[in-house]
N, C-alpha and C positions, 0 to 999 in steps of 0.2 A: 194092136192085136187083142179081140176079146180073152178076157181072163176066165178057167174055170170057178164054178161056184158049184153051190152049195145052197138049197133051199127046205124048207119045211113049211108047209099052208098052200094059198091056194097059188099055185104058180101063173093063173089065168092071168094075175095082177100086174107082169112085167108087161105082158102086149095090150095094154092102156095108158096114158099121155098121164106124167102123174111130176111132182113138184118133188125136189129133194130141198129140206127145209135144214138150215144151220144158226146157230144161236150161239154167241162167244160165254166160256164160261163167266165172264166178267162184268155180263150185263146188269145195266139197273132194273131194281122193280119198279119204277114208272116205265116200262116197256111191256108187264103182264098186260095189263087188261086192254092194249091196243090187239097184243099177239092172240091173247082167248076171243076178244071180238074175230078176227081174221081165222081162227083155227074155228069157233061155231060155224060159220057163214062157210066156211070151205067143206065141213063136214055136210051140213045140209043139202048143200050144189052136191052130194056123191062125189068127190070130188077123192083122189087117191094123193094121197103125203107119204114122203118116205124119209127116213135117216136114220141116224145113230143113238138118238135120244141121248143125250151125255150132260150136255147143260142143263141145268136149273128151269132155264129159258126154254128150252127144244121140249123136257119134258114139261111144263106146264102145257105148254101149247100142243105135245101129243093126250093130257091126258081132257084138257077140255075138248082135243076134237074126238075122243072115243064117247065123255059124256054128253056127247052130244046126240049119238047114237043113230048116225049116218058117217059114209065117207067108208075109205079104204084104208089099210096102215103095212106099209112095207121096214119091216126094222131091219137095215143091215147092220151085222156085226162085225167087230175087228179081230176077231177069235172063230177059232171052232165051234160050229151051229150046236154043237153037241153040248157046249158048256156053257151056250148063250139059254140062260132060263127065261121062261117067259114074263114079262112084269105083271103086275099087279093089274086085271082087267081084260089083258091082251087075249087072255084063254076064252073069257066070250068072245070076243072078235074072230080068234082062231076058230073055236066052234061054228060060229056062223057064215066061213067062208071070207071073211072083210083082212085078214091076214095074211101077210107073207113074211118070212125070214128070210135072208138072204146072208149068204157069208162068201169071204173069196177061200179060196183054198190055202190054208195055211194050217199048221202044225202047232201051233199055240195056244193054249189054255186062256192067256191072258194078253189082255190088247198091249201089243208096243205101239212103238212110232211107226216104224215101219206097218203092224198089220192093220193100224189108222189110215197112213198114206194107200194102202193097197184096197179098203173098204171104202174109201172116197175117190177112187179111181174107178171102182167096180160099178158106184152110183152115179157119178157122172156118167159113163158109161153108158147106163140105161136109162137116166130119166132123161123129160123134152125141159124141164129148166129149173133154174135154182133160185129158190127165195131165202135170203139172207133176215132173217128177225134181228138181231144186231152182230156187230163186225167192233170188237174192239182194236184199237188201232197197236200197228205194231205185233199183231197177234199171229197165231197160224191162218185165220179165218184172213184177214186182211189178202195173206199171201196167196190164198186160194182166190177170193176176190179180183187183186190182180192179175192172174193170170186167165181167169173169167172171163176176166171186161177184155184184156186181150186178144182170146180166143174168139170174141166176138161172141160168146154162149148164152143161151136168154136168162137175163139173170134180174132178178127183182130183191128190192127192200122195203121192208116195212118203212111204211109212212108215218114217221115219229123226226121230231126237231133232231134228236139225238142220234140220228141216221144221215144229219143231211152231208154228211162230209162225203159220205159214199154216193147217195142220189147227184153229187155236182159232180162226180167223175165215171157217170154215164149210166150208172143201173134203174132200173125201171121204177117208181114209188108204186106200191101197193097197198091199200086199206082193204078194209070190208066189203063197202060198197064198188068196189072194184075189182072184183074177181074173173070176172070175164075176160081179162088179160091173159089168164091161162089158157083157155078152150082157142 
């Protein structure tokens, strides 16, 4: 059952094919500069990203794909749209139409577990597939993974040695030069 939400920027952005991007808090820095190569080249292609930005990981790779100065950016939140402030940059993006917020309906100021699980529901939900930047094992991200691949859901990982545990139980590799997986 579609969940209500909650939006602020250009709502155009849900009716186009767009990547929800997840990155484990735990990831190494030898996975930046594979992830900002793949987050410029996605930004260029116009290309729409969405998630929660929350890791280290998610946000470097959101903020090289806004300095890039192409692409879309849909941020959902795990809280009230109303006390989700906009980050550092996002306000040109909102300005010029390249933004969306998105939030599920919930009552909380502050993200729990629960308004995690119900903001990563709401995103699955609406995008056409999911790229994983890294998947630390044993993690929340793993358990979403699993039941990904389950579901059968299109779901892609960054093309890094430190990824291949997941690329061998079935998700798609993805670089740079490879982006046309999505379209």
């Amino acid at each position: 059952m579609p969940q209500t939400f909650h939006t602020r920027g250009n709502i155009e952005l849900l009716s186009q094919n767009f990547v929800a991007v997840y990155g484990s808090r735990q990831a190494s820095e030898a996975l930046k500069d594979d992830a900002a190569l793949l987050a410029r080249t996605m930004a260029r292609a116009g290309m729409t990203v969405a998630g929660g930005w929350q890791s280290s990981l998610e946000k470097h790779f959101l903020q090289t794909f806004m300095d890039s100065g192409r692409g879309y950016v849909i941020s959902y939140a795990a809280r009230m749209l109303e006390d989700a402030p906009l980050r550092s940059g996002l306000d040109v993006m909102m300005d010029s139409g390249r933004l969306l917020q998105v939030a599920p309906d919930v009552a909380q100021s502050r993200a729990t577990l629960k308004t995690v699980a119900r903001r990563d529901a709401l995103m699955l939900e609406q995008c056409h597939a999911v790229l994983f930047l890294f998947i630390a094992p044993e993690g929340r991200l793993a358990e979403l993974f699993g039941y990904l691949i389950e579901h059968r859901f299109p779901l892609f990982v960054l093309h890094h040695p430190l990824n291949g545990r997941w690329l061998r139980q079935g998700a798609l590799p993805v670089a740079a030069d490879d982006i046309g997986v999505f379209f």
